[in-house]
C-alpha positions as CSV (number, residue, x, y, z in Angstrom):
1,X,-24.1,24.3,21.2
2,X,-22.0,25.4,24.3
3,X,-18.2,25.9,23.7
4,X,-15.9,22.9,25.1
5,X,-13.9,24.0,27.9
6,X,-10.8,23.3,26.1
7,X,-9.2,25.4,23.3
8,X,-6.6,24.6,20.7
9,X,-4.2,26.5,18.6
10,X,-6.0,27.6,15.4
11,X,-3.0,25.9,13.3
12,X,-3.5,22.7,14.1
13,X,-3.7,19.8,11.9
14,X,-6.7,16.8,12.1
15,X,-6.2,14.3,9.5
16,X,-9.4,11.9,8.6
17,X,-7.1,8.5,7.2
18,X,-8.4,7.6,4.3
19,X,-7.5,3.9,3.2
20,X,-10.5,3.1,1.3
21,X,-12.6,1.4,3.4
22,X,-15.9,3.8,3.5
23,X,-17.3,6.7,2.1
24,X,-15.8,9.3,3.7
25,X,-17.9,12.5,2.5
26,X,-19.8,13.1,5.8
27,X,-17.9,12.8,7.9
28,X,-15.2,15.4,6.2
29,X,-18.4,17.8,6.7
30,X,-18.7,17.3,9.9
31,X,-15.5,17.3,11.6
32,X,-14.7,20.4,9.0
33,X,-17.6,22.2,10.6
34,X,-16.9,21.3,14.0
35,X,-13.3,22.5,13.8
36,X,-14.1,26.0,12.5
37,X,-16.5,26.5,15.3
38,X,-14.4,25.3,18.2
39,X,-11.3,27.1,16.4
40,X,-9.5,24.2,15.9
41,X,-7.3,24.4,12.3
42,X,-7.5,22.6,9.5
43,X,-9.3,19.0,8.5
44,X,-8.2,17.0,5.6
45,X,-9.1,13.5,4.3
46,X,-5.9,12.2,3.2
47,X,-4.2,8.7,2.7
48,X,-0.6,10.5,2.4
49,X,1.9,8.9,4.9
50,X,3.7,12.4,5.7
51,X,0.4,14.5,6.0
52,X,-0.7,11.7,8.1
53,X,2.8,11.5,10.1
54,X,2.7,15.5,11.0
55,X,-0.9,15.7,11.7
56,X,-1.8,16.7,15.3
57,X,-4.8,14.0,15.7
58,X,-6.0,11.7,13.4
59,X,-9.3,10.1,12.6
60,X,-10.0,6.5,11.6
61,X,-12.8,5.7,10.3
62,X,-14.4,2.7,8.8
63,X,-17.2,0.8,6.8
64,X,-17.6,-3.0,6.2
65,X,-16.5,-6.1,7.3
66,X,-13.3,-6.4,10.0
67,X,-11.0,-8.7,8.3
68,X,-10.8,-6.8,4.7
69,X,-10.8,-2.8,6.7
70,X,-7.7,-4.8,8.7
71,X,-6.0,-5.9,5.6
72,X,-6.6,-3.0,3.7
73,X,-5.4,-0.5,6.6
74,X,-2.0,-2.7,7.0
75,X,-1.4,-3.1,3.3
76,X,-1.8,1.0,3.3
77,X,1.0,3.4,2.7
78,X,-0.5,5.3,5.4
79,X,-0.1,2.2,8.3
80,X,3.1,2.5,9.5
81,X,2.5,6.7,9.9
82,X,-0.9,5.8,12.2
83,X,1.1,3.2,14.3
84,X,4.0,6.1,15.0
85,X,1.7,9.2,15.6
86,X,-0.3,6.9,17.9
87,X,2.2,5.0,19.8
88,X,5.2,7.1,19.6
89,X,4.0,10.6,19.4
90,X,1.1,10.0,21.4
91,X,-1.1,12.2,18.9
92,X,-4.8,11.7,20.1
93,X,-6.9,9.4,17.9
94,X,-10.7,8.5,17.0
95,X,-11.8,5.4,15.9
96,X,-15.1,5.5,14.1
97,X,-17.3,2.3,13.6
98,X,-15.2,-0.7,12.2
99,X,-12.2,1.9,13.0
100,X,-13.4,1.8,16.6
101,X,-13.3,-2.2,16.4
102,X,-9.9,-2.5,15.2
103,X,-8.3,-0.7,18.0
104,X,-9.2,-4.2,19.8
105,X,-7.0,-7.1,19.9
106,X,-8.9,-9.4,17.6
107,X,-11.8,-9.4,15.5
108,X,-14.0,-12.9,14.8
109,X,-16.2,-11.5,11.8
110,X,-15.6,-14.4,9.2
111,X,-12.2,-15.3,10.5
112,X,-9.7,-14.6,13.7
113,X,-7.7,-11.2,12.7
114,X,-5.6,-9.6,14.7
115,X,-6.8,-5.7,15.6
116,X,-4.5,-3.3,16.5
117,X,-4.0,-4.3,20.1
118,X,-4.4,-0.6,21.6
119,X,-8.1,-1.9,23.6
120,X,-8.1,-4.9,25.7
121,X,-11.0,-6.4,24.3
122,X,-12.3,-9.0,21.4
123,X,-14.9,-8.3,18.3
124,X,-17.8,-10.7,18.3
125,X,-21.4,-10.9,16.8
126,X,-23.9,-8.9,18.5
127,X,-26.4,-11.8,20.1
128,X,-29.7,-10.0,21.7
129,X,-31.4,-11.8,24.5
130,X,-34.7,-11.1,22.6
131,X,-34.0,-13.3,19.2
132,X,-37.0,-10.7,17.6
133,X,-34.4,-8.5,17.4
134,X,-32.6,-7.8,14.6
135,X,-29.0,-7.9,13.7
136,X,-27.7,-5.7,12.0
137,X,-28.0,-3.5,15.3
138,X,-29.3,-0.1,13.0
139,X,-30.6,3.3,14.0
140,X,-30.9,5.4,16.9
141,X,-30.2,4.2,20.6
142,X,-29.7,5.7,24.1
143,X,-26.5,6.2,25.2
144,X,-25.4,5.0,28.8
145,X,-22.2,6.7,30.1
146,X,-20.6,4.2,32.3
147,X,-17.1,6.4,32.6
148,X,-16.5,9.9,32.7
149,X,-13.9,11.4,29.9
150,X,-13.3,14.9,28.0
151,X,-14.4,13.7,24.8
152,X,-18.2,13.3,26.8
153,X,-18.4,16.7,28.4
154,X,-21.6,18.1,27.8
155,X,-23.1,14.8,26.8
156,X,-25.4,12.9,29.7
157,X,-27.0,9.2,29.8
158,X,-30.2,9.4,27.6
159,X,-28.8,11.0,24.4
160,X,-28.9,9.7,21.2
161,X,-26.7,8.0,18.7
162,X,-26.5,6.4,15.4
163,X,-25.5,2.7,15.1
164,X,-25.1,0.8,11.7
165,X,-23.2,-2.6,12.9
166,X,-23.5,-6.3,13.2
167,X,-20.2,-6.6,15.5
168,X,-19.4,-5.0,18.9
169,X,-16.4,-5.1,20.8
170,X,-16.6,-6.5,24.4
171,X,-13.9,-5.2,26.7
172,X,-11.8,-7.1,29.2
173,X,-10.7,-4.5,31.1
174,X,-14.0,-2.2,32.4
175,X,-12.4,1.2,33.0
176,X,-11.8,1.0,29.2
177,X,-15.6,0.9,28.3
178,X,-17.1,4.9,28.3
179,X,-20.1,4.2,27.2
180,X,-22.4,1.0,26.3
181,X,-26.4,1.4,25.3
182,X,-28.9,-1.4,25.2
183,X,-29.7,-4.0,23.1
184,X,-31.0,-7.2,24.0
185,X,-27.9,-6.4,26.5
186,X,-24.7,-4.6,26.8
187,X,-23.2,-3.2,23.7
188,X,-20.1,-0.8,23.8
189,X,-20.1,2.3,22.2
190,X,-17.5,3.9,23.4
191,X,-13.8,2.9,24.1
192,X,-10.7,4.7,25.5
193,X,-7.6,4.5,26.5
194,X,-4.6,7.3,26.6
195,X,-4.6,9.1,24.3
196,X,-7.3,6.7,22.5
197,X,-10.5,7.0,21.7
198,X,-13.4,5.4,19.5
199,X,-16.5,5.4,18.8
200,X,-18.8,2.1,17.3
201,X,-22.0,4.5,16.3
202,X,-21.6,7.2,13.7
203,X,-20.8,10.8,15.2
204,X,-21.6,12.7,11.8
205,X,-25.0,11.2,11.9
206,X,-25.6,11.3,15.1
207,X,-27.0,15.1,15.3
208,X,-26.2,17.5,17.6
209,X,-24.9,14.7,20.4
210,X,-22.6,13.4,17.8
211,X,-21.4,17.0,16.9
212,X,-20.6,17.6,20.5
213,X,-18.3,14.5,20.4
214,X,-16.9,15.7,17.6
215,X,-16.1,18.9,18.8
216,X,-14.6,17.6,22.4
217,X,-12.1,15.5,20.4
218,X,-11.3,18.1,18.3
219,X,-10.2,19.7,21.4
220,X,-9.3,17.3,23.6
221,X,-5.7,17.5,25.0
222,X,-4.4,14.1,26.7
């Protein structure tokens, strides 16, 4: 795997939010591994509002439906530390799957819930033009880069990732959509904004596409 171009201080903190909402296991490997090859620090799954608070970019991951990974991230200890490292300090953040979706302003899965409001956009049902195909979107598909960013760097249209979802986020404002692949149409996977990322497919399952994501966050410098 080539080296990012960027390099960050080997003392550096990355803190994977745990708030009970997913099995975090794999992707604690992953980022772990990524971080000792690209030389940057330490990787802990934590749910501790001061570890949280002083880490240098944080990870937000998620499994399940919108509405109860949005209650149970607001009711967390650990909320009101995300909210300040993100929008105060300006610490660079990664939204994984369902924590990709609520960086949106609303989820509709079940009932209206309000997301974080850090995307423009709105999370809806995935609805294929080809009714064969089946929702939950699950397995491998081609990404299509639609806007250039660090946290792509040595990944081109064509490569693979790993989706496991039934909800995708479509985004009002088009410069905030990286990457979308196809499925019976347009479905994001990839948002940014700032210091802001997320991702809707899995990058710890995503081989060595998804490990190159990894690593360009890890070292990513907004």
């Amino acid at each position: 795997m080539r080296s990012p171009r960027q390099r960050v201080p080997s003392d550096v903190l990355t803190a994977i939010i745990d708030y009970e909402s997913g099995n975090l296991h794999s992707a604690e490997k992953a980022f772990q591994r990524m971080a000792s090859e690209v030389n940057a620090g330490d990787v802990v799954v934590t749910a501790d509002p001061e570890v949280i608070a002083g880490a240098d970019r944080l990870v937000l991951p998620g499994d399940g439906a919108f509405p109860a990974c949005a209650t149970a991230l607001r009711t967390s200890g650990a909320f009101a530390a995300v909210v300040e490292a993100v929008e105060v300090k300006a610490r660079p953040f990664l939204g994984i799957c369902v924590g990709m979706q609520l960086m949106a302003r609303e989820g509709l899965e079940y009932t209206p819930t309000e997301g974080l409001g850090w995307i423009d956009g709105v999370v809806e049902r995935i609805t294929p033009s080809d009714k064969h195909m089946k929702v939950p979107h699950m397995g491998w598909n081609d990404l299509v880069i639609d806007t250039p960013h660090p946290v792509l760097d040595g990944v081109a249209t064509g490569e693979h990732a790993y989706f496991v979802h039934s909800y995708q986020m479509r985004v009002d404002t088009p410069a905030q959509r990286l990457a979308h692949v196809d499925y019976g149409g347009d479905v994001t996977a990839i948002v940014a904004r700032d210091n802001m990322v997320g991702f809707q497919f899995h990058p710890e399952k995503s081989a060595a596409t998804g490990l190159r994501m990894i690593a360009n966050f890890l070292t990513w410098a907004p």
